[in-house]
N, C-alpha and C positions, 0 to 999 in steps of 0.2 A: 719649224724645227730645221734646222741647219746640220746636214752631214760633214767629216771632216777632210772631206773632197770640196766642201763649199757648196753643195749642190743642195737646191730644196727637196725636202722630203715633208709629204703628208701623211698624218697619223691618222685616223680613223678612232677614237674611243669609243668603246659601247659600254659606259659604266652603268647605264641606266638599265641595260639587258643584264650584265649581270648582279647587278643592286637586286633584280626584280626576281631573279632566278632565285638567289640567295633567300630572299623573303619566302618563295615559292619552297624550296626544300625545308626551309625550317615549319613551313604550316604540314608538308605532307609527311614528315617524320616526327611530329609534333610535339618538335622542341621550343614550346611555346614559353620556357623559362627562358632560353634563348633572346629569342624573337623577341620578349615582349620588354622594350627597351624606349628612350625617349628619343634615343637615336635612329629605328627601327621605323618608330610609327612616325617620323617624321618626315623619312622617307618615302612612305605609304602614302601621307600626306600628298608629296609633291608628286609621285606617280599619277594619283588620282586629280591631280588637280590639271597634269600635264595630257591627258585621255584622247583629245584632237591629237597629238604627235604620234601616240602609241596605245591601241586599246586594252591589248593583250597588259602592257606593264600596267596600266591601269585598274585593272582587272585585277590581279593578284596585290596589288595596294589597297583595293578596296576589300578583297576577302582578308587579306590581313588585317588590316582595320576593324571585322566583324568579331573578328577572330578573337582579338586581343578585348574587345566590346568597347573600344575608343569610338565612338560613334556620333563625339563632337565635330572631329576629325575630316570626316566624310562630309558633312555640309550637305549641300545641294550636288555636291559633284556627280554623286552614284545617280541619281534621276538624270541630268543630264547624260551621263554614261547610255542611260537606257535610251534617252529620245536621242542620242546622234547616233547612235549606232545600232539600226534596228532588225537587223541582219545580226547583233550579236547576243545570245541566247545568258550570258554571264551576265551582261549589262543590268538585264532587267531582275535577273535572281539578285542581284548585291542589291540592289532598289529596295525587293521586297523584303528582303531580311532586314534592312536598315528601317521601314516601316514597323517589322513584327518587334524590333527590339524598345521602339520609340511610341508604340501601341497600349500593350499590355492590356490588352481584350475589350478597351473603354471606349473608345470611337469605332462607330457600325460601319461609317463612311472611307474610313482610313480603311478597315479589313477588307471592303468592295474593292478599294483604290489596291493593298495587296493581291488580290485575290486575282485581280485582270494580271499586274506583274507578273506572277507565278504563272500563268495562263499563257501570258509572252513567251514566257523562257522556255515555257513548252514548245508552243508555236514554232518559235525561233530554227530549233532543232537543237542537236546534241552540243552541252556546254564544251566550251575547248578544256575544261580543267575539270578535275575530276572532283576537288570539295565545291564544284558549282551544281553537278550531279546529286551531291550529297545533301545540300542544303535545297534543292528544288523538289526532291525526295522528300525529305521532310517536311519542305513548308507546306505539301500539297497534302500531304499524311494528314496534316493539322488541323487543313482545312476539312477534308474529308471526315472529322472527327468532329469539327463547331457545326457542319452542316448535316452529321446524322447521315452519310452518304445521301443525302437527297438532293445533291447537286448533281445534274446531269453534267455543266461542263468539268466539274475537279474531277469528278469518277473516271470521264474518259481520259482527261490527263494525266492521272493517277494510273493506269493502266498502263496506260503508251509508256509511261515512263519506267515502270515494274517491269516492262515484259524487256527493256534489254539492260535493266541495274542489275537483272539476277546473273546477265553477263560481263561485267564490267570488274577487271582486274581495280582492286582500290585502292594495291601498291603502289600503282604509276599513277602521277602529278598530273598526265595531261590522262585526257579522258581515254581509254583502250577497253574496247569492247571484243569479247573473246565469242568465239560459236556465231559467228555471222550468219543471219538466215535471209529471208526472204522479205523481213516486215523488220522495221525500226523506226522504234520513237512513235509508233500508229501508221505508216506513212511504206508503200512496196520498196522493197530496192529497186535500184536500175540495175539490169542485166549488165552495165557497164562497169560499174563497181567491185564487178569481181575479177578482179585481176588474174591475172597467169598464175599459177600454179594453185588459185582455190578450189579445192576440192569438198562438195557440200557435202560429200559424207564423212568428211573429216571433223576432229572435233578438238582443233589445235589452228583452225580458222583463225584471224586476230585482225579488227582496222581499231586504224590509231587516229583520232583528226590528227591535220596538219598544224605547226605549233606557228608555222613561217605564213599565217595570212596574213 
């Protein structure tokens, strides 16, 4: 691009951040008559397909995708999602719901192969987005219900995860956890974590993840 001094100028576009945003607000105000478009989940498409550039846009193309139950869509991509990114707790939740939708209670092997997924995204630590929360909540619920709680590992992950959803504003897109204590996710805080001005007898506490990793 050429200014009219003559001189080069570079633009930076980030239509993909906000294509992705965009997708992102219509699932969490769920304006899914919106959302749910050819133009929309095509977009979702190439997010997800794009996942090595950008995890995060990925991420919310693949919960779009769940969303709308386009689940041709998704491919192989969301597995992939989970094995390059194993530090990212979303990855592995979009896997296993893409599993639970392509399941439908008939293969034992496949709920194992879910079952470890949900188990990940525990692991992993807190999803960056909050219907990744919401859905790793429920898939664990699920299981906890096929297995008669007599699963020792879903119980404990089922726990860790109840003991800070009951904190978790479920207004906000990205995941925010209100009443900060001492224990998250199963796991101590670090005394580093509490920034300047936390006060633990406060009950107006708030960590947000970062949305810029």
């Amino acid at each position: 691009m050429t200014s009219d001094s003559g001189r080069s100028i570079d633009v930076m576009v980030s239509t993909d951040y906000q294509r992705a945003e965009a997708l992102l607000d219509m699932l969490n105000t769920g304006a899914m008559l919106e959302a749910k478009s050819f133009v929309n989940a095509q977009l979702a498409e190439d997010l997800l397909q794009s996942k090595i550039n950008n995890a995060w846009a990925a991420a919310i193309g693949g919960y779009y995708l769940l969303k709308v139950k386009d689940n041709e869509r998704l491919h192989d991509w969301a597995n992939n999602l989970a094995n390059w990114f194993e530090w990212f707790p979303d990855g592995a939740i979009i896997h296993a719901w893409q599993m639970i939708a392509e399941n439908n209670g008939e293969d034992n092997r496949k709920l194992l192969r879910i079952k470890r997924r949900l188990l990940d995204g525990q692991k992993r630590g807190l999803p960056l987005f909050t219907e990744g929360l919401r859905l790793l909540l429920d898939g664990l619920s699920q299981l906890s219900t096929i297995y008669k709680k007599d699963d020792k590992e879903v119980e404990r992950a089922l726990d860790a995860v109840k003991s800070y959803a009951a904190f978790v504003d479920w207004d906000c897109k990205y995941l925010t956890v209100n009443n900060l204590g001492k224990e998250l996710n199963g796991w101590a805080v670090p005394d580093a974590i509490f920034f300047a001005g936390h006060d633990e007898n406060s009950d107006n506490n708030q960590f947000q993840l970062d949305e810029d990793f």
